[in-house]
N, C-alpha and C positions, 0 to 999 in steps of 0.2 A: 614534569609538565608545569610552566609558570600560572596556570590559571587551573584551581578547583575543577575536577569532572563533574558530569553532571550522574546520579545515579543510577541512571540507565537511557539506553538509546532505544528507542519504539520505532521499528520500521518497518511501513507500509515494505508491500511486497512484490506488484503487477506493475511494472514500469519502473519503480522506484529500486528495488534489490534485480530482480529479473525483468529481462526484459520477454517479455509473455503479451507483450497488449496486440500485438501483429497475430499472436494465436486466439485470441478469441472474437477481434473482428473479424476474422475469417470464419470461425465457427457460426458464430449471428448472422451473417451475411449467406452462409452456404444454409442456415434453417431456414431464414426469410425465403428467400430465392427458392426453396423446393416446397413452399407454400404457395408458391408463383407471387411474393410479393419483391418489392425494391428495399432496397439499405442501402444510403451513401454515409460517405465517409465520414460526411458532418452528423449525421443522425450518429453514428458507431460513437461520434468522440462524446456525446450528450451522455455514456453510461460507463464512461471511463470511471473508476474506482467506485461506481455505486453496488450497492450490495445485490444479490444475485435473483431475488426473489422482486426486488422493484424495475431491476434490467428484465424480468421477464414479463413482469406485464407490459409494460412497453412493446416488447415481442411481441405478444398479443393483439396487441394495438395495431401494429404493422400485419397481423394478417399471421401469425402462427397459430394451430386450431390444435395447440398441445393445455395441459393443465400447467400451471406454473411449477411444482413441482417435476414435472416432467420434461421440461423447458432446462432448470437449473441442472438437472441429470443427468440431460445429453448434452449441454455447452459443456458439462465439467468431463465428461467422459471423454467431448469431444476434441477438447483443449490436452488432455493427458496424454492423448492416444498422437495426436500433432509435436506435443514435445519427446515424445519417447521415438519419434518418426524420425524430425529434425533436427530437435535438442533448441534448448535455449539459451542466449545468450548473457551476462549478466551486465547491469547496467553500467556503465563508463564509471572505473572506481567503485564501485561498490563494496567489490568481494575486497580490497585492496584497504577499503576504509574500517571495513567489519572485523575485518586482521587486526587492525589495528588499533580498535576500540578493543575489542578484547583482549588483547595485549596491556594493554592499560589498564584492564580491571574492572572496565566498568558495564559493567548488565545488561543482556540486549533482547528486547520481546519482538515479537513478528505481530502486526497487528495489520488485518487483509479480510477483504472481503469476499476470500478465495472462500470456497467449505474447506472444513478444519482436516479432513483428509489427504487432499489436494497440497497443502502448504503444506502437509507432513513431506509428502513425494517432494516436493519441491526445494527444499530446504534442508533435505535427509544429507548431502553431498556435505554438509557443515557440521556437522554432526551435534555435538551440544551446544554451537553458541548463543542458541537460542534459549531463555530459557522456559521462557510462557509465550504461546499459543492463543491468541485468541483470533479467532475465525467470522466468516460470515453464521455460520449455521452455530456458533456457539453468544449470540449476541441476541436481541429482542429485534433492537431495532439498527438498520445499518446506519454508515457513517454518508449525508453525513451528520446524523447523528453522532453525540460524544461515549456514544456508549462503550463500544469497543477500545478505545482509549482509555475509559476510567477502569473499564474491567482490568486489564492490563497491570494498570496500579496498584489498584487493590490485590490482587495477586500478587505483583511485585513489595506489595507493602510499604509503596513509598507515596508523594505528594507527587500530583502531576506539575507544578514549579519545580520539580525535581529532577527530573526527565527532558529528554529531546525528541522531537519527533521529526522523520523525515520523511516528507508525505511530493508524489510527482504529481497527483491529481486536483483541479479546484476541490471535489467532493471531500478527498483526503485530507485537503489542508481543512480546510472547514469543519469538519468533525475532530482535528487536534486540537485548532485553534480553542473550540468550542468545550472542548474538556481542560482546556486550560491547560495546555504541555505547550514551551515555546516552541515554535517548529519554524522548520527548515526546509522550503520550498525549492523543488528540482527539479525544473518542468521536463515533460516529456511529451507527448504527443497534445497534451492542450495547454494553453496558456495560465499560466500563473497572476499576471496584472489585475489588481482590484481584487485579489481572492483575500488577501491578507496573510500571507506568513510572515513571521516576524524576521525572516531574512528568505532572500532570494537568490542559491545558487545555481550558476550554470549545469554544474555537472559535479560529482562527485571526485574527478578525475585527480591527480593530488592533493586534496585534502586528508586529513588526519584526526586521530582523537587530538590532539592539541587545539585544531580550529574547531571542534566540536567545543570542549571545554570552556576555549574563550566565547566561543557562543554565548553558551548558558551563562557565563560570568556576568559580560556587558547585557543579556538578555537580565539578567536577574539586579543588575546594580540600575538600569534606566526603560524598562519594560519591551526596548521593540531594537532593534539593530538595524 
């Protein structure tokens, strides 16, 4: 590999590794809707990668007469029971990229604003390549807060200028950006323009740990790519 790796790749999980985002607007939309309220499509994308407990009040807001916790436990039940139904697909290049960072040695954490249960199911099909877990339900505050990112770190034991993040969501990237891990924006169901990753790819689809690496390289010798 002509370009130094970076010591670990962090990646987002709902859009970005799996494609799962088509499973929970449909869950939100079928709650709303048997409260007799509306969900359009544009409200759905406003909670794309936000953390589970601030998507629910929102719910709330719209007319669901649940507690928030009670809110977060039937989306998650109700998203599980949708993938174990139809299964889920993974995102263009993903599993293909993941190979291939790990192939190359370099460390890779799951950081989601799934609860930390949920990302087990989800990610169990990989079996170790993960090797830290951080969750919605194992975080204070969600992303896009930096928290989940820094945790990550600290766990991992390294510097987030260390690390890559690959985040599909504004929410996502704004919470890497903001823990300081250079990240790498892939949009998926909402737009990336004005959020700030320090690079913007279409899709995962043949890329490799080599263009991750020179990422971090030109990321780390002139701060943005």
């Amino acid at each position: 590999m002509p370009s130094a790796p970076p010591a670990a790749v962090l990646w987002d999980m709902d859009g970005t590794l799996v494609d799962t985002e088509a499973h929970w607007l449909a869950a939100e939309t079928a709650l709303i809707e048997s409260f007799g309220g509306e969900w359009t499509h544009e409200q759905a994308l406003t909670l794309v990668g936000k953390g589970l407990e601030s998507s629910a009040i929102v719910l709330q807001r719209a007319g669901v007469r649940m507690a928030v916790a009670e809110i977060v436990d039937h989306l998650t039940a109700s998203v599980l029971t949708s993938i174990a139904e139809e299964g889920s697909a993974m995102r263009p290049g993903a599993a293909e990229l993941l190979a291939d960072v790990r192939a190359a040695g370099i460390r890779c954490a799951l950081v989601t604003m799934s609860l930390h249960h949920m990302a087990e199911a989800i990610v169990a099909p990989f079996g170790d390549a993960f090797e830290v877990i951080v969750a919605g339900d194992d975080v204070t505050r969600p992303k896009p807060f930096p928290d989940a990112y820094l945790q990550a770190c600290q766990t991992l034991g390294i510097d987030p200028l260390d690390a890559v993040a690959i985040e599909d969501s504004p929410t996502g990237v704004r919470a890497a950006v903001a823990a300081g891990v250079p990240t790498i924006g892939v949009p998926n169901l909402a737009s990336l323009a004005g959020v700030g990753p320090h690079a913007l790819w279409p899709t995962l689809q043949g890329r490799t740990a080599e263009d991750i690496a020179a990422f971090h390289a030109a990321y780390r010798a002139g701060g943005r790519v």
